[in-house]
C-alpha positions, 0 to 999 in steps of 0.5 A: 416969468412969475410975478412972485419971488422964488421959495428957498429952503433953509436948513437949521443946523442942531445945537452945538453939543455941550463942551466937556469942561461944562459937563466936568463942571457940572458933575464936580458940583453935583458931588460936591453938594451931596457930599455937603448933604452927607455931612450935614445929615451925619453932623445931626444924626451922630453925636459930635466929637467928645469935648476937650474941657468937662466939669465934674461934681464931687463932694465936701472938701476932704471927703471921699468923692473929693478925693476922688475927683482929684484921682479922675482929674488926673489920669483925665488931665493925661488923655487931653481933657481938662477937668473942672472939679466942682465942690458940693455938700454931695450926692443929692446937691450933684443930681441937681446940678446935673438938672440944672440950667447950668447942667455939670458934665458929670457927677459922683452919685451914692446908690440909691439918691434918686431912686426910682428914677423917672422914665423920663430922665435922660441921665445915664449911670455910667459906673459903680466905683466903689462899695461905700459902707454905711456906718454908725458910731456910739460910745454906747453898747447896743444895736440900732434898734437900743441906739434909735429908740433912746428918746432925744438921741443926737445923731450927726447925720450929714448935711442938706445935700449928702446922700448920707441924710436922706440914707439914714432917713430912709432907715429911720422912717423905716424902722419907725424912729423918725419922732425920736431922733433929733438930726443934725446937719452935721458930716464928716470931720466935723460930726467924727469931732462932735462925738469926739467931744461928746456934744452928739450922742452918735454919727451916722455917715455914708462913706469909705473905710479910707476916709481920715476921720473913719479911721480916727473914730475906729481907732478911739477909744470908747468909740464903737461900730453899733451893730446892725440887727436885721441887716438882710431885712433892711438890704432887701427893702432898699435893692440898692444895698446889700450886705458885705460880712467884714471879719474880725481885726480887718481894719486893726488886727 
């Protein structure tokens, strides 16, 4: 007999294999998360959905652009989508506001406020709306050339703000008769009865041929539309403008 106990073996059995509701688990959890991932990367690369509320700048009240903005309010109003108007003195007052702390979601601009426009800027023109035609009334005969060489001349030329102030110093300073006009912070209705009453020599102004006033001034008597000489020369120097012939009676025939 051996003074030493017998040597068993013994077997381990493999672990037991993985039940099927675990593995379901598993996989439905692994979907669930890259799903999860797909959307979070989507939600920083694609815009989100388009808002439901905008606000829009427009113009002096009564003016064209404020006119305007009452039209897109409402066909806007009639997708789902309010509208937030917000009345400014114009186009050079809208271009701040879309760069301001407090940005508006959009704005009507008058072509050339702004321009050339830096590289950098994120703004987008998204349309042209309309032709606004630059008009100069007087009740004096001539073209601009007599009408802005006459010294002390009072012309009403739209208020801080308006694209139509920096329009006619931009022709001014082209034609070199800066030093002999004197500006006034004038537009609209109000510069149409100014000349009216005769206490401004002309108006100056940048807007449509619909505008109440615009048709008021065609209509009045001694008021006349000063002839632009050299308007193709003017028009190439400014690539935003460009020259529309209107025939003889098209607003009153």
């Amino acid at each position: 007999m051996s003074d030493t106990a017998p040597q068993t073996t013994r077997k381990t059995s493999p672990p037991a294999p993985q039940s099927a509701p675990t593995v379901r688990f598993v996989y439905i959890a692994t979907v669930v998360l890259l799903t999860a991932g797909g959307l979070a990367l989507a939600w920083l690369l694609i815009d989100p959905a388009p808002p439901d509320r905008i606000r829009l700048a427009t113009g002096t009240a009564g003016g064209f652009y404020d006119n305007l903005g009452d039209r897109f309010a409402w066909n806007l109003r009639g997708h789902g989508l309010d509208v937030e108007l917000v009345e400014t003195a114009g186009s050079v007052e809208n271009l701040s506001l879309l760069e301001g702390e407090d940005p508006v979601d959009a704005a009507f601009i008058q072509g050339g406020v702004g321009y050339p426009p830096p590289e950098s800027t994120p703004l987008r023109s998204l349309a042209s709306l309309a032709i606004e035609p630059f008009w100069v009334f007087s009740r004096s005969e001539g073209n601009l050339t007599d009408l802005f060489s006459r010294p002390g001349l009072r012309l009403a030329a739209g208020g801080e703000g308006s694209g139509t102030r920096v329009l006619v110093e931009d022709v001014l300073q082209l034609m070199g008769y800066t030093n002999t006009v004197t500006l006034l912070e004038i537009g609209g209705k109000e510069a149409a009865d100014a000349l009216l009453a005769d206490q401004v020599d002309a108006v100056a102004t940048v807007t449509a041929a619909q505008s109440p006033w615009v048709e008021e001034l065609l209509r009045a008597p001694g008021v006349k539309i000063v002839d632009a000489e050299h308007v193709d020369a003017i028009a190439r120097r400014f690539p935003f403008a460009y020259r529309v012939d209107l025939p003889a009676r098209v607003f009153d025939f």
